[in-house]
C-alpha positions in Angstrom: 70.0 -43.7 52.5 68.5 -44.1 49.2 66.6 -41.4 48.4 63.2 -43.6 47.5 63.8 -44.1 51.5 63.2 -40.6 52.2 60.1 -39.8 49.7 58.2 -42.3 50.9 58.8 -41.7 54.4 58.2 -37.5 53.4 55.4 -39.1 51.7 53.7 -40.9 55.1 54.1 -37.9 58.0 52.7 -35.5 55.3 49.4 -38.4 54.5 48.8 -38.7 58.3 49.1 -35.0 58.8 46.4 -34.5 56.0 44.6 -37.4 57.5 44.2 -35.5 60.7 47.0 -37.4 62.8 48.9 -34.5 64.9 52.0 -36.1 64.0 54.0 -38.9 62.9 57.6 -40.5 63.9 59.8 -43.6 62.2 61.3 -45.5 64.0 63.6 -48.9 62.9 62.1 -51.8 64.3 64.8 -52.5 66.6 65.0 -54.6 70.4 63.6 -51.9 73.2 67.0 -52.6 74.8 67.1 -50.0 77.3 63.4 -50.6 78.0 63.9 -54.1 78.7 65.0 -53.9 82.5 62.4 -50.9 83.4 59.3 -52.8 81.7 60.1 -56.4 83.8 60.9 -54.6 86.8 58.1 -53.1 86.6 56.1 -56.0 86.5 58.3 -57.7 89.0 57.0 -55.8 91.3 53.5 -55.9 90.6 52.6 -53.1 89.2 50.8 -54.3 86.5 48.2 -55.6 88.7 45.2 -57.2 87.5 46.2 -56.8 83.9 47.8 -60.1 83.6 47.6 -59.9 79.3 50.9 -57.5 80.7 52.9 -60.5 81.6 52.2 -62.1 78.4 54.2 -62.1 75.3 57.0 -59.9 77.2 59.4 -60.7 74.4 57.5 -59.7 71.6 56.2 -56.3 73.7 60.1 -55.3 73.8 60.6 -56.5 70.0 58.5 -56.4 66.8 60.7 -59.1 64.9 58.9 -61.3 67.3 55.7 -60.0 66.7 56.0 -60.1 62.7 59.5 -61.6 61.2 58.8 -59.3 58.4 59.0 -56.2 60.3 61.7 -53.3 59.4 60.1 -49.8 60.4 57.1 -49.0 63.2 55.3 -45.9 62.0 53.8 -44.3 65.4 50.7 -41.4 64.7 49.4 -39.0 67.8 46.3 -38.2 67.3 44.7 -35.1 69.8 41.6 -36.0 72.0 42.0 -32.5 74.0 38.2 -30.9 74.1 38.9 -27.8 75.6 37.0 -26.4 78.4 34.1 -25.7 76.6 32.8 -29.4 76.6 33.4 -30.4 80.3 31.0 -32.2 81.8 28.0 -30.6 84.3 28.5 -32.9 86.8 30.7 -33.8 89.7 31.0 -37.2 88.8 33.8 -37.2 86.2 35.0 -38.9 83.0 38.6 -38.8 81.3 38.7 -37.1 78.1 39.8 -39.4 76.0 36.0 -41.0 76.6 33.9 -38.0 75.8 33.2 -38.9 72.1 33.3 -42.4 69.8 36.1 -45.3 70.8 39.2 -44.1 69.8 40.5 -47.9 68.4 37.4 -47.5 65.8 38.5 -43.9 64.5 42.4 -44.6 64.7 42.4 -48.0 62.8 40.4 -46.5 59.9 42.3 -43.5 59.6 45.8 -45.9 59.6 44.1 -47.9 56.9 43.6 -45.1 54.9 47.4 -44.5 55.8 48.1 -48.1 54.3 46.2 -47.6 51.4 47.9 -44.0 50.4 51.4 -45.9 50.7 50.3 -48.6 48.5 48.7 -46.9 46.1 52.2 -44.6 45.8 54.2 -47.3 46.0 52.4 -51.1 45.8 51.5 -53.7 47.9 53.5 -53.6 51.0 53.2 -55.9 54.5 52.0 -53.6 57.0 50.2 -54.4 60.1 47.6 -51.5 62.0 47.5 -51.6 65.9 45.6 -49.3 68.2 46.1 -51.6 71.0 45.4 -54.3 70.0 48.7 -56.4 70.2 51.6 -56.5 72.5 53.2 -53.3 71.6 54.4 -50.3 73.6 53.4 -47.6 71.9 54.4 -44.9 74.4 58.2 -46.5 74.2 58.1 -46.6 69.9 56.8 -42.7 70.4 60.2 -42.0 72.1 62.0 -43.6 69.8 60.9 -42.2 66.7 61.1 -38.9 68.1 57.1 -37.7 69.5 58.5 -36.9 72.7 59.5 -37.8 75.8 57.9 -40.2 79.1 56.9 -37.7 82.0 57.1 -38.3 85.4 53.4 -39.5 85.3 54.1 -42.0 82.7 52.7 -40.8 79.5 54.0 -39.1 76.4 54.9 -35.4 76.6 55.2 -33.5 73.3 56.5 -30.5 73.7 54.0 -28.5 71.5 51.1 -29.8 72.1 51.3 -31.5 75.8 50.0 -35.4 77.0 46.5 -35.0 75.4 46.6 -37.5 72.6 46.6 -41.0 71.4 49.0 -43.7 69.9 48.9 -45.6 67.2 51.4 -47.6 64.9 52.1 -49.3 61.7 54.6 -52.1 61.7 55.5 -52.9 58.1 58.3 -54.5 56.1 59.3 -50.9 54.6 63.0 -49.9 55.5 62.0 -45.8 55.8 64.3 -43.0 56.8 64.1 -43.2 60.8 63.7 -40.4 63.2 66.1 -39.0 66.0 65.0 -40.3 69.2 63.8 -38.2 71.7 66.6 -38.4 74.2 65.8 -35.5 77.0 63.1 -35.4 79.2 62.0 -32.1 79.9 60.0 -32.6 83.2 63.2 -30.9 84.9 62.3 -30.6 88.8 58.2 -30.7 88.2 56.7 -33.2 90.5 53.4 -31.5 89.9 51.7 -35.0 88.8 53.7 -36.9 91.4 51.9 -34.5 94.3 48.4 -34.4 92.8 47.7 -37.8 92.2 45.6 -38.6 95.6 46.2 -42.4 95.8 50.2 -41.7 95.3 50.1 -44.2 92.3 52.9 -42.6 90.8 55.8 -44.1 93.2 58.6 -43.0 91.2 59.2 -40.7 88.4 57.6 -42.5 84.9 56.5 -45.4 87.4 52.7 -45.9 87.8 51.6 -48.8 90.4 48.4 -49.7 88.7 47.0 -50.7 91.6 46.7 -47.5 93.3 45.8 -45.7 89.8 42.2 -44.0 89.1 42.4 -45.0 85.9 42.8 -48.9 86.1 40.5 -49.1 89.6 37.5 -47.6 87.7 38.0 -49.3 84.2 40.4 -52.7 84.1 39.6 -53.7 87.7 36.2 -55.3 87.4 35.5 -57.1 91.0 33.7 -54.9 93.9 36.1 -52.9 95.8 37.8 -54.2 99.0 37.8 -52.4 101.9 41.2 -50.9 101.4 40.2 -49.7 97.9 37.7 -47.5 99.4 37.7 -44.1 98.8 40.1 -44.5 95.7 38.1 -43.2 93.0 37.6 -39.4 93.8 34.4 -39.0 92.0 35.6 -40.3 88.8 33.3 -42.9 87.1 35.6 -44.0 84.3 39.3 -43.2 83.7 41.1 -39.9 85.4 42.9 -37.0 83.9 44.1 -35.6 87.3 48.3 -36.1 86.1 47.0 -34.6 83.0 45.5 -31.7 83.9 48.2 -30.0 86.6 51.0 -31.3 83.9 52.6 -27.7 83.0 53.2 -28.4 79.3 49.2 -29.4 79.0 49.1 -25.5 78.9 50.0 -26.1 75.0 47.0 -28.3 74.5 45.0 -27.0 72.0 41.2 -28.5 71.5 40.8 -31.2 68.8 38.7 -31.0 65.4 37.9 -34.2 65.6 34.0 -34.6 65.1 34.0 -38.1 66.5 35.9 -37.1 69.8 32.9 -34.8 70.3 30.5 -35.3 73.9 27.1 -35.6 72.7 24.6 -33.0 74.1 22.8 -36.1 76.1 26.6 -36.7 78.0 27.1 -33.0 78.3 23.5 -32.5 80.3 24.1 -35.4 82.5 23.5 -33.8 86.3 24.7 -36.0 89.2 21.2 -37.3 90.1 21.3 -38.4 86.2 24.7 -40.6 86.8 23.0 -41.9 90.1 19.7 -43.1 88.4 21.4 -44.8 85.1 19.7 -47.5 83.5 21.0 -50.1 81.2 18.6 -48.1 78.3 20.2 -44.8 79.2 23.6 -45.9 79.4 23.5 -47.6 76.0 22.2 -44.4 74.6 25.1 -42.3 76.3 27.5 -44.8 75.3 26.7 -46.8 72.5 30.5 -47.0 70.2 32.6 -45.6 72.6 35.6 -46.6 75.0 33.2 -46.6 77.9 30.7 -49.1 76.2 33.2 -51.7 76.7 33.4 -51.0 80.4 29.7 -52.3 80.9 26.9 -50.8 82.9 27.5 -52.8 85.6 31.1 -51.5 85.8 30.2 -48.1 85.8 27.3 -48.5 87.9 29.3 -50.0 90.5 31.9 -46.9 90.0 29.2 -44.5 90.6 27.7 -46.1 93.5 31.2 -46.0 94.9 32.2 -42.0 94.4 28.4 -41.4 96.0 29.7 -42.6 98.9 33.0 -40.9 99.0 
C-alpha cells in the first residue's frame, strides 16, 4: 500500500473525529456479495412493505460501481444521537431519539462536506459523492464492512463502545484509501432481549425486521389510516420507536451526545399528553419546524396520536 494511501486515509478518521463524527471506517467499494441473498430474500418475502423505493435499484443498493463508475472507497461516519435521560420527554406519548432535535440529513451532509473539503484542500480536487440517505445505499452493511461494528439481532448497528444510538453516513469517492478489517463477529451471543420486547414481534428472525409489524415504519413510512388489524400497533409512540434500542444490553455504553442541534427544545420537552392531543398545524410547525418529524406532516402525526389515545 503506498504510503500516500495511508496519510490520507489517517488524515480522514482523524478530520471526522475533529468534526464531531464518533467514528469513521473504509471500506473498498466492492459487490455486497454475501448481502446479496439476505437483502432479496428479504424483500421476497415482503418485508419491505410499503416502501417500494426498496425494490428499486437492487443492483446498485448491493454495488456502488453501479451507483457511480468512478467509485473506489465508501468512507462510512457514525455520528451519536444518544440524549441521555435527562432530556426525555414529559409525556406518555413517545418519540424516538433520533427526532428530539434538528433533521439529522441536514447536520450530517454539512459536516461530510466539510469532510470533502478538508481532503481536498490536503490533497486536490477529488470525485466524491455525500449521502445521508439519500440514494440507494446500505449504509448499515458498508458499516460492517469497514469495520463500525456488527448487525444485532434487532437489525441495527452495534458498536461495541458506544452501543446502537447513532447515525450513518458515507462518502463514496474515486480515492483508493487503506481499507478497514471488517467486522466479522457478532456479539449478540444468546441475547434475544430485543427479539422478546418488541410488542408487535416485528423482529421474526435474528437481524430480520418485517416492516410491517415494526413501530417505526407504522407511525412514520406508512401514511394511509390504519386497518383494523393494525390496531393497537403503535404503543403510545407518535413517531418512530426505540423499544429494541433501549433493552439492547450494549446501549448500557451509550454515552449522551454534544451535539447542540440533536438537542429537544424546551417547547418539545414541556409537551404534556393533553398538549399532543390538542396539536395544531401552528403548534406542530413550531415543535417541529427542520426536523425529521417535519417531514412526517401534521396530519401523519395527528393521525398517530389519535391512534395511541385509543390504545
Amino acid at each position: 500500500m503506498p504510503a500516500s494511501q495511508q496519510k490520507i486515509s489517517t488524515l480522514i478518521k482523524t478530520s471526522a473525529k475533529e468534526l464531531g463524527f464518533s467514528a469513521c471506517g473504509i471500506a473498498g467499494a466492492e459487490h455486497l456479495q454475501d448481502e446479496s441473498g439476505f437483502f432479496k430474500s428479504w424483500l421476497e418475502k415482503g418485508y419491505h412493505a410499503g416502501m417500494a423505493y426498496m425494490n428499486r435499484n437492487v443492483d446498485k443498493r448491493l454495488n456502488p460501481a453501479l451507483l457511480n463508475e468512478w467509485a473506489h472507497s465508501v468512507i462510512v461516519v457514525m455520528f451519536n444521537y444518544y440524549p441521555g435521560k435527562e432530556s426525555v420527554l414529559n409525556s406518555s406519548y413517545k418519540i424516538s431519539k433520533y427526532a428530539y432535535g434538528k433533521d439529522y440529513h441536514d447536520v450530517m451532509k454539512d459536516k461530510l462536506r466539510q469532510l470533502v473539503d478538508i481532503i481536498e484542500d490536503e490533497i486536490g480536487e477529488i470525485t466524491a459523492r455525500v449521502l445521508v440517505d439519500s440514494a440507494p445505499v446500505l449504509e448499515r452493511a458498508w458499516a460492517k464492512r469497514s469495520g463500525l461494528g456488527w448487525i444485532g439481532k434487532n437489525a441495527c448497528l452495534i458498536n461495541k463502545e458506544m452501543g446502537s444510538f447513532f447515525f450513518l453516513g458515507t462518502i463514496i469517492t474515486n480515492l483508493e484509501l487503506a481499507y478497514d478489517k471488517p467486522s466479522e463477529l457478532s456479539f449478540c451471543g444468546n441475547c434475544t432481549k430485543c427479539m422478546e420486547a418488541c410488542p408487535n414481534g416485528a423482529i421474526v428472525e435474528p437481524g430480520i425486521v418485517d416492516a410491517r409489524k415494526c413501530i417505526s415504519y407504522l407511525s412514520i413510512e406508512h401514511k394511509e389510516e390504519f386497518s383494523s388489524e393494525q390496531e393497537g400497533m403503535l404503543h403510545s409512540c407518535i413517531f418512530g420507536c426505540d423499544i429494541c434500542q433501549d433493552i439492547c444490553p450494549w446501549n448500557r455504553f451509550a454515552k449522551p451526545h454534544t451535539e447542540p442541534a440533536f438537542l429537544p427544545s424546551p417547547a418539545l420537552q414541556q409537551m404534556k399528553d393533553e398538549d399532543w392531543e390538542n396539536l395544531n398545524k401552528d403548534k406542530f410547525d413550531e415543535l417541529f419546524k427542520g426536523t425529521a418529524v417535519e417531514r412526517t406532516g401534521h396530519d401523519c402525526l395527528r393521525r398517530n396520536i389519535e391512534h395511541c389515545r385509543k390504545e
